[in-house]
C-alpha positions as CSV (number, residue, x, y, z in Angstrom):
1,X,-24.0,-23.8,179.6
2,X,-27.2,-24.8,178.1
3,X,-28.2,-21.7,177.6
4,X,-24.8,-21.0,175.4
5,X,-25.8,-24.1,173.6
6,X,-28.5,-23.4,172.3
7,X,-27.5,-19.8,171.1
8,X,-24.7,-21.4,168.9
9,X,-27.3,-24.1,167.5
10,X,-29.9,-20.5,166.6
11,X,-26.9,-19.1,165.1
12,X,-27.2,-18.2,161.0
13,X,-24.9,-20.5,159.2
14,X,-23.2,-17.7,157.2
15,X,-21.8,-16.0,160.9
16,X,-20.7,-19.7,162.1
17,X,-18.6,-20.3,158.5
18,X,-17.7,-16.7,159.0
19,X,-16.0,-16.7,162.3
20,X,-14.2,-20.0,160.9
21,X,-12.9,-18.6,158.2
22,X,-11.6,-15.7,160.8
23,X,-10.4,-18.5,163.1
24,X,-8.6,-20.1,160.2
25,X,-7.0,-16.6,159.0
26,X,-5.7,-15.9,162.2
27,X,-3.7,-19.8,162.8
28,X,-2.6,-19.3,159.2
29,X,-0.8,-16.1,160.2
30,X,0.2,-17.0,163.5
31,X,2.0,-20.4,161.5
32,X,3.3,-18.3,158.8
33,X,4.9,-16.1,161.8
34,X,6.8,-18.9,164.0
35,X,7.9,-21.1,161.0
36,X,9.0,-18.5,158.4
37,X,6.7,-19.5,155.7
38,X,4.5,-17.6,153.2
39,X,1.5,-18.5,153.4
40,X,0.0,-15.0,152.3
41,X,-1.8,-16.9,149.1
42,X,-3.6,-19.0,151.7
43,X,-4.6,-15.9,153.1
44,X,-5.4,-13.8,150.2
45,X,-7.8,-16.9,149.2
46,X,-9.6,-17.0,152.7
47,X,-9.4,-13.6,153.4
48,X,-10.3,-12.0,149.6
49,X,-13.7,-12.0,147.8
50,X,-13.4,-14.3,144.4
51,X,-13.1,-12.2,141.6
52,X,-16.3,-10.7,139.9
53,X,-17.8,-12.9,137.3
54,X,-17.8,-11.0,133.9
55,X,-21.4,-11.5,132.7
56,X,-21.9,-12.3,128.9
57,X,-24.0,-10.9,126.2
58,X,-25.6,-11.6,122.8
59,X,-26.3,-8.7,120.7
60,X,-28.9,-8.9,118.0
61,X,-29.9,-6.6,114.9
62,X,-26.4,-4.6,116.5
63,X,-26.8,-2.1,113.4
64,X,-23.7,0.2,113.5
65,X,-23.5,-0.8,117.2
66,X,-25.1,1.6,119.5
67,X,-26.5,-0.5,121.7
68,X,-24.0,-3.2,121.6
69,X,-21.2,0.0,122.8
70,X,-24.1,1.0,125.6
71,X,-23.3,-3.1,127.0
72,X,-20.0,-3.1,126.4
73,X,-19.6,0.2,128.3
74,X,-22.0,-1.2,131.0
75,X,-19.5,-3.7,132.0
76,X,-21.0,-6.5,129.6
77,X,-18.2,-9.0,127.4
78,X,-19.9,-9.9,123.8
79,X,-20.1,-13.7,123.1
80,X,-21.9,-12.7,120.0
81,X,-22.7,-9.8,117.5
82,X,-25.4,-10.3,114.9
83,X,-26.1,-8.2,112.0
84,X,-27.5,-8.4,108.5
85,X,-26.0,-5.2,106.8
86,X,-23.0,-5.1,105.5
87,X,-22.1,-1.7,105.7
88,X,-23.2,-1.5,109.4
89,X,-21.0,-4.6,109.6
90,X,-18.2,-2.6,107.8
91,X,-18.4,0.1,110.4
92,X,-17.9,-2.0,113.0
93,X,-14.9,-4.1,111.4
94,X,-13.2,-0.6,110.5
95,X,-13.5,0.3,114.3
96,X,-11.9,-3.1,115.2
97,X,-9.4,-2.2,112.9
98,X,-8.2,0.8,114.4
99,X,-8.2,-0.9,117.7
100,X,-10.9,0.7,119.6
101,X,-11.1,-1.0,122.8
102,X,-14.8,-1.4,123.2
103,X,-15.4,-3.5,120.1
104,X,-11.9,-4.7,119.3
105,X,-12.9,-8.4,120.7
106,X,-16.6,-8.3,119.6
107,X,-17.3,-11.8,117.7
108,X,-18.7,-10.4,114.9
109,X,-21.4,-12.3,112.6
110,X,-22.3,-11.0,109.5
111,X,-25.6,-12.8,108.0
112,X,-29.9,-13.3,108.4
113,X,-30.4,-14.2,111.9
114,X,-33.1,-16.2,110.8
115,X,-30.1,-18.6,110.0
116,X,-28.6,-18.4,113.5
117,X,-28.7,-21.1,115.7
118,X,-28.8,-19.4,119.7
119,X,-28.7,-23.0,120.8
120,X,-24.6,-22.6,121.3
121,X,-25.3,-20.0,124.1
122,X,-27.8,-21.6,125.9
123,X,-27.9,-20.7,129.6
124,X,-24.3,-19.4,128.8
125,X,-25.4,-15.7,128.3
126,X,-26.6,-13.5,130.8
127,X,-28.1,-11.1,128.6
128,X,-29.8,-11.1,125.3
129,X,-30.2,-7.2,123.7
130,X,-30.5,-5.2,120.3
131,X,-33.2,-3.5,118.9
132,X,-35.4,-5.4,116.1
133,X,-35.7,-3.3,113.0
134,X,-37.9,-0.9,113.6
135,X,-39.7,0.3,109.8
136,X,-42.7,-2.1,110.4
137,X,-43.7,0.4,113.2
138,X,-42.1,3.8,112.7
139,X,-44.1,6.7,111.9
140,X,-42.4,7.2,109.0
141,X,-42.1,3.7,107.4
142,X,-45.4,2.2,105.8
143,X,-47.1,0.9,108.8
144,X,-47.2,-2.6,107.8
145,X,-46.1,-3.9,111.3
146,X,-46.7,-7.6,111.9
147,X,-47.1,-8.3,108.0
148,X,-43.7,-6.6,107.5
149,X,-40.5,-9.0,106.7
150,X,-38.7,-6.9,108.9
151,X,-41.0,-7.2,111.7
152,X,-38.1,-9.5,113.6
153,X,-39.5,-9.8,117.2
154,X,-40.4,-13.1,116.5
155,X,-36.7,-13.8,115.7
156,X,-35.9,-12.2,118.9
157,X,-38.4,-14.4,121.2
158,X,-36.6,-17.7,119.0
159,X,-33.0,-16.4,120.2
160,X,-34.5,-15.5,123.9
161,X,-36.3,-19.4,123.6
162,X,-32.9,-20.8,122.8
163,X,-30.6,-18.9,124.8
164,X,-32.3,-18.7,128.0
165,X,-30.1,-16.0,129.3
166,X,-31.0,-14.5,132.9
167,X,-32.6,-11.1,131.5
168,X,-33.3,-9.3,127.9
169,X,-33.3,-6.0,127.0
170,X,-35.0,-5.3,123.6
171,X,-35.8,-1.4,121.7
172,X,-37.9,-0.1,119.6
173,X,-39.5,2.9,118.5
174,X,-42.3,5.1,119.3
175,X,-44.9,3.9,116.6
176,X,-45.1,0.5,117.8
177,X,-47.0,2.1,121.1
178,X,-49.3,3.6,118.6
179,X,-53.1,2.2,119.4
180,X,-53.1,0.8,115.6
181,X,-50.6,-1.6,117.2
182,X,-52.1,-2.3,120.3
183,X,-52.7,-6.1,119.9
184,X,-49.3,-6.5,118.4
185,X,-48.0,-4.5,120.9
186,X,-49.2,-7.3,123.8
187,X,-49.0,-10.4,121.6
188,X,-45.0,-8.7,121.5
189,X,-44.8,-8.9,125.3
190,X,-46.7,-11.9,125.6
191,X,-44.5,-13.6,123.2
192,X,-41.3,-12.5,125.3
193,X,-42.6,-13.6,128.7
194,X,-43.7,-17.0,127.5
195,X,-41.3,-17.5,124.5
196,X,-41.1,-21.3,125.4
197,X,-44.8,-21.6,123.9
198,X,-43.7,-21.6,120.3
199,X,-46.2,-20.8,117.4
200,X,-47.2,-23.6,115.3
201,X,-46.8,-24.1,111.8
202,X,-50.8,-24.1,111.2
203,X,-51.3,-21.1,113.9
204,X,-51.4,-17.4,112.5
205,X,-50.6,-14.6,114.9
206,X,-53.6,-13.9,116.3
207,X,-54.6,-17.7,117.3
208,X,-51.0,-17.7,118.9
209,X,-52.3,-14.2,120.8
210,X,-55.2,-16.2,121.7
211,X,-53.6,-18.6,123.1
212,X,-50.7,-17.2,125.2
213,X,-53.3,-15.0,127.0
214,X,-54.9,-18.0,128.2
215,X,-51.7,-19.3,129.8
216,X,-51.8,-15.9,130.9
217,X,-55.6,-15.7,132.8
218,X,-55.1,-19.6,133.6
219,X,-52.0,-18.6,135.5
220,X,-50.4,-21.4,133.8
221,X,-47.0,-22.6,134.8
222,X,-44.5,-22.8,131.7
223,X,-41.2,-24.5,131.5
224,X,-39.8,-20.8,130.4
225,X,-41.1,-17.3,131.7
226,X,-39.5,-14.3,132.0
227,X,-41.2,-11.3,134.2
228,X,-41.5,-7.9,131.4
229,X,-41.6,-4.7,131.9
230,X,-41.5,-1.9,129.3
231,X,-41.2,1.9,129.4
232,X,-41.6,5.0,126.8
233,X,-38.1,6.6,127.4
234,X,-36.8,10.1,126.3
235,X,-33.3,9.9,125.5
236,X,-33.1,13.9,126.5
237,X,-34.6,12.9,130.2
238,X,-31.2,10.8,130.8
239,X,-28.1,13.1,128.9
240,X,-29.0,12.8,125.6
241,X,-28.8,16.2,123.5
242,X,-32.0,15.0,121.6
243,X,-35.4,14.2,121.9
244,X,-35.9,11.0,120.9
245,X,-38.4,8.0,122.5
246,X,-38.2,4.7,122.1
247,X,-40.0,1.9,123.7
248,X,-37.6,-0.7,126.1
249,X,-38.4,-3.9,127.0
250,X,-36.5,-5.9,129.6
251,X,-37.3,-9.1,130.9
252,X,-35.9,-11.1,134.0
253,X,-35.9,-14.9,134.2
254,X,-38.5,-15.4,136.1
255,X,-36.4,-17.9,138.6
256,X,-33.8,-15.5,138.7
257,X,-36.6,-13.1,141.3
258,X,-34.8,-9.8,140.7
259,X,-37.0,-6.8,141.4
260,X,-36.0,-4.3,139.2
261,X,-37.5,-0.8,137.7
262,X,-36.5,1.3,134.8
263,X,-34.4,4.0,136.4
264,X,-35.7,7.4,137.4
265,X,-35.2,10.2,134.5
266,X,-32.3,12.6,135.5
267,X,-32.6,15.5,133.1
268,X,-35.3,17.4,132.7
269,X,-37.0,20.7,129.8
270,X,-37.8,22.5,133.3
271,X,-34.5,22.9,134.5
272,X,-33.0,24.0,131.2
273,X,-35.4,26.7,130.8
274,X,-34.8,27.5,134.3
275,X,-31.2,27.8,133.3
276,X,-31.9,29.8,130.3
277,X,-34.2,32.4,131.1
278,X,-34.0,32.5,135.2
279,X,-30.5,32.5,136.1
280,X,-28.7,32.9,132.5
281,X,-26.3,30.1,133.7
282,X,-26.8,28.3,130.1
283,X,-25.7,31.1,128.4
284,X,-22.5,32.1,130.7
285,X,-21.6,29.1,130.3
286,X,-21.4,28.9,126.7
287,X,-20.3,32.9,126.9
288,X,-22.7,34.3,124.7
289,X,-23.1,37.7,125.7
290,X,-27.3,39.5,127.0
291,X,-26.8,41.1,123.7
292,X,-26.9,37.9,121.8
293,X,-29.3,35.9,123.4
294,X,-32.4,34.9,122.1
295,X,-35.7,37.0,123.5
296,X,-37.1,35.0,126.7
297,X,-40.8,33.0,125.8
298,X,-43.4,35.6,126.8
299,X,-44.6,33.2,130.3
300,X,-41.1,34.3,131.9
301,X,-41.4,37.5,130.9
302,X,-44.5,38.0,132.0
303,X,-43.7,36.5,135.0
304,X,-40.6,38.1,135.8
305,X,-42.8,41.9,135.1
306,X,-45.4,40.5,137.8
307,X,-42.2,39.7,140.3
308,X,-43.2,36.0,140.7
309,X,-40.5,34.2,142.0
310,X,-39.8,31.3,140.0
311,X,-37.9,28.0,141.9
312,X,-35.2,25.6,140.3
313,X,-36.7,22.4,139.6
314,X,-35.6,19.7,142.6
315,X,-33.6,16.8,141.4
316,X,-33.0,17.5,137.5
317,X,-30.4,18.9,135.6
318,X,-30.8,20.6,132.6
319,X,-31.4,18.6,129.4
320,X,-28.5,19.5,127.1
321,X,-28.8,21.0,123.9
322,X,-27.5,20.8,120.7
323,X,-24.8,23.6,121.7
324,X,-23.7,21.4,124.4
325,X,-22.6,18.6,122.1
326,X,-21.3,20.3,119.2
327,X,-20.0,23.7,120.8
328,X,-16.7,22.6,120.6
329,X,-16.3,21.0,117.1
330,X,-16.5,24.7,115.3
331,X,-18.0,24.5,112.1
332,X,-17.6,21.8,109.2
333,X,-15.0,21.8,107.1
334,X,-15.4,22.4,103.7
335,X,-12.6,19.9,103.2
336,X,-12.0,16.5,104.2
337,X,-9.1,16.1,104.6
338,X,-8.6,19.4,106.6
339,X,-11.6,18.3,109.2
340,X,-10.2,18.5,113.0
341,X,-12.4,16.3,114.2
342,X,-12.9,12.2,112.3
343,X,-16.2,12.5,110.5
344,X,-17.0,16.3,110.8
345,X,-17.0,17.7,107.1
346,X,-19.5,19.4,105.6
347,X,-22.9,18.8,103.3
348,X,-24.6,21.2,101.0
349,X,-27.8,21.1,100.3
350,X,-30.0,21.7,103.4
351,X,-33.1,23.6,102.9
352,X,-35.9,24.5,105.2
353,X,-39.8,23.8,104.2
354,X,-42.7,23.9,106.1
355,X,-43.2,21.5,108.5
356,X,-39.1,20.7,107.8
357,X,-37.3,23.2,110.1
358,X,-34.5,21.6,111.7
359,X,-32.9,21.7,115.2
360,X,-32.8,25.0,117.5
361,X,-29.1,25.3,118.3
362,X,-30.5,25.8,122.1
363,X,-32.9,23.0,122.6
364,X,-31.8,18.9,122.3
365,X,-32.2,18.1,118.7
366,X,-35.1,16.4,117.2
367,X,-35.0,12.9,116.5
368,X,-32.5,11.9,113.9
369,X,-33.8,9.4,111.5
370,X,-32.8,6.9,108.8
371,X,-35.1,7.9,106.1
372,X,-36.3,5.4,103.3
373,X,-34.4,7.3,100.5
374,X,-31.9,9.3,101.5
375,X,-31.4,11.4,104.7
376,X,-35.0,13.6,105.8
377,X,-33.8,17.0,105.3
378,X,-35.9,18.7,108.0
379,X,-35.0,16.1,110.8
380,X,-31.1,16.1,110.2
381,X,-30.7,20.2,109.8
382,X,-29.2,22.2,112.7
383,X,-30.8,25.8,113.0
384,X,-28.8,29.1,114.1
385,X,-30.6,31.7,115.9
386,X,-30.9,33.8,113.1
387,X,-32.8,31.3,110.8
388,X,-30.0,30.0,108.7
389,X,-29.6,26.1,108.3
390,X,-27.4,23.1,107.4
391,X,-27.0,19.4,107.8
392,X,-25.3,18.3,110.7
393,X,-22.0,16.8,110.0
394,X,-21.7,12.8,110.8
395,X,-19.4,13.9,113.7
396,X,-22.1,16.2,114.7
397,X,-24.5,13.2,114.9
398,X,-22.7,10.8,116.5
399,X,-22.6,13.4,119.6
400,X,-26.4,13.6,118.9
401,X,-26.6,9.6,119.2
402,X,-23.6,9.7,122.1
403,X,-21.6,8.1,120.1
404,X,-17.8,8.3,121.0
405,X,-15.6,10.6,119.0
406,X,-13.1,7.3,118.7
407,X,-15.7,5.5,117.0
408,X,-15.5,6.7,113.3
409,X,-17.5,6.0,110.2
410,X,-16.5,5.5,106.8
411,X,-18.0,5.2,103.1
412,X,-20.8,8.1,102.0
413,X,-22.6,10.2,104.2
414,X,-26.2,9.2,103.1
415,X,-25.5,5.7,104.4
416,X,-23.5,6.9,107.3
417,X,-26.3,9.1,108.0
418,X,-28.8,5.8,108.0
419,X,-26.8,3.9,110.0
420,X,-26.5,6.9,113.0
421,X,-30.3,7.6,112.6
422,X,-30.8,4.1,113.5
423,X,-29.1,3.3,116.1
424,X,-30.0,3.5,119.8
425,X,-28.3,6.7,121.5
426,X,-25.4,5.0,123.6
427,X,-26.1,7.1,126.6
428,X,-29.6,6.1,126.9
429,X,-28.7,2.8,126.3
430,X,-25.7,2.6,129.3
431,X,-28.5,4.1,131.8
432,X,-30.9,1.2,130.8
433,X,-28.4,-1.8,130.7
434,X,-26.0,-0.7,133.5
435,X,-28.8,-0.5,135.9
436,X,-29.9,-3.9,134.8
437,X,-26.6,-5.4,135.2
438,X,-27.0,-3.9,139.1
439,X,-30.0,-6.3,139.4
440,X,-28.1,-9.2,138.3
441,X,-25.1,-8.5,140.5
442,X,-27.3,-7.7,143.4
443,X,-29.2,-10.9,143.1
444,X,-25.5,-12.9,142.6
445,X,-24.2,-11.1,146.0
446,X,-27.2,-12.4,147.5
447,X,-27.3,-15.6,146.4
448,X,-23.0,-16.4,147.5
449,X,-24.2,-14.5,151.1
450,X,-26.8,-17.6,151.7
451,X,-23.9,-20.3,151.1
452,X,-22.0,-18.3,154.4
């Protein structure tokens, strides 16, 4: 008897409550047997898991709304979307309007975030994401970075400071890794993991870098930290048909413990060569016939002359290609009103120029940009086999970007063009937040198992 005793007393909590709740069930039913009654919403309650929390999200700088579609397809419910530009903001209200159901409930708020107060959402939001405008550090733009108005990653540590929510995610692009930028670069993750240590009004940046890195070597304990990682991503190693890198930055609070990584790349250049000139599957599968396929590189030919046996790549699948996203659209019409497809009408004017070649048909696309003045020719161009070149319609960008072929675009195509070129491919996007989401929901399921 003792012995029994004491195995009950050693017994975890959670199995004690457990077999309860089992005990309880099974009286319930037995009751609900001899007297008649229903009592199957008593048992539904004891016997069902509570419904899943939805988690909430704050989108900043939400542009035309790449990254905002990315959470809401992720399984996140907007309690906020910002954004400065009107016309983005226009694109977004035009989708509402035709009722598509991943932004038709989005709060949308159109002004300067530097006017917006986060303290509403505090501890409310689980997630705080967008991409701060990215000119002060693109390649392109004039470099000016941290002396930049538009340089808004201050603005996004303020609305992390004031929101608290359990984890960020935050994007950017290429340049800002760019060792020019290198102290910016930490005093940017530095401000995100310790964006309760607020700069001063008499502090300039780099007496604030100074003195976040010595909470940081101190080890110091602040009332507000948040454990950063951040990652180089190519959009064309997780679906995307283009090559495009940005820089990610997600953050977990740091009471929230969730161990998380950015998740492993599933595509890969290897396997779509390996498709193209090895097996031939690419081109079956588009049907394009030995006789019209482009001459192999001169490393498979030569290889396939000396007989060496060349292996699929393990655990990739081919990037896609610019043919894989637009194969099916057919050409641009000439005519608006005749296009088949929202958006896919086409643009005169592209040329070709050193340096300025366009996209192969067969390869993901090069990175679409915004451009300064107008749309970059070079970037924007599709190019045929056979040389020729034009710009891609908006339709055909969107599938560049992953945007959905619901979500349409209205007003001219040089700002339509702008707005695609700087968004954040949705694809990419989904990989990056749904796998954060995971984390959160993993460390939730956790947490209820310890109250059992």
């Amino acid at each position: 008897m003792k012995k029994k005793a004491a195995t009950r007393k050693t017994q975890p909590l959670y199995r004690r409550k457990l077999r309860a709740r089992k005990k309880l069930a099974h009286q319930l039913e037995q009751a609900g047997t001899v007297n008649g009654d229903d009592n199957s919403s008593v048992l539904r309650e004891v016997q069902e898991p509570a419904p899943r929390r939805a988690l909430r999200c704050i989108e900043l700088f939400a542009g035309a709304g790449g990254l905002a579609l990315a959470a809401s397809d992720a399984g996140f419910e907007h309690d906020a979307v910002l954004e400065f530009n009107h016309d983005a903001c226009e694109t977004i209200r035009s989708n509402q309007r035709r009722g598509y159901e991943l932004v038709r409930h989005w709060p949308l708020i159109e002004g300067d975030v530097h006017d917006q107060n986060f303290n509403t959402w505090r501890r409310r939001a689980d997630l705080v994401s967008g991409g701060p405008p990215c000119q002060p550090f693109s390649i392109g733009g004039k470099h000016r970075a941290m002396d930049d108005r538009r340089n808004l990653f201050p603005e996004a540590a303020r609305a992390v400071r004031e929101i608290q929510p359990r984890a960020f995610v935050f994007e950017n692009v290429k340049g800002l890794t760019r060792q020019s930028f290198a102290k910016y670069f930490n005093y940017i993750v530095l401000q995100l993991t310790y964006p309760g240590v607020e700069r001063t009004a008499d502090e300039d940046w780099l007496e604030h870098l100074s003195r976040l890195e010595r909470i940081r070597t101190e080890g110091a304990v602040t009332e507000l930290e948040y454990h950063v990682v951040w990652r180089l991503l190519n959009a064309a190693d997780y679906g995307v048909s283009q090559r495009r890198e940005r820089v990610f930055f997600v953050g977990f609070r740091s009471d929230v413990q969730i161990p998380w990584s950015f998740p492993k790349p599933t595509h890969s250049r290897e396997a779509l060569q390996y498709s193209q000139w090895v097996t031939g599957d690419y081109w079956e599968r588009h049907g394009i016939a030995r006789k019209n396929r482009p001459a192999a590189p001169k490393v498979f030919e030569r290889q396939e002359k000396e007989g060496i046996l060349l292996r699929a790549p393990m655990g990739r699948v081919p990037w896609l290609t610019v043919r894989d996203a637009i194969s099916d659209l057919g050409e641009p019409s000439q005519c608006p009103g005749n296009a088949r497809f929202e958006n896919h009408v086409f643009q005169a004017g592209a040329r070709s120029y050193p340096g300025h070649t366009g996209s192969p048909l067969d390869e993901p696309a090069k990175t679409l940009k915004a451009g300064d003045h107008g749309v970059p020719g070079g970037e924007n161009m599709l190019r045929y086999p056979d040389g020729k070149v034009r710009y891609f319609s908006v339709r055909e960008s969107c599938r560049l970007q992953a945007f959905p072929d619901q979500y349409v675009f209205e007003g001219s195509w040089t700002e339509n063009m702008r707005q695609i070129g700087n968004a954040v491919p949705v694809t990419l996007g989904k990989v990056v937040l749904r796998s954060v989401r995971d984390g959160i929901e993993r460390h939730d399921a956790t947490e209820t198992a310890r109250l059992f």
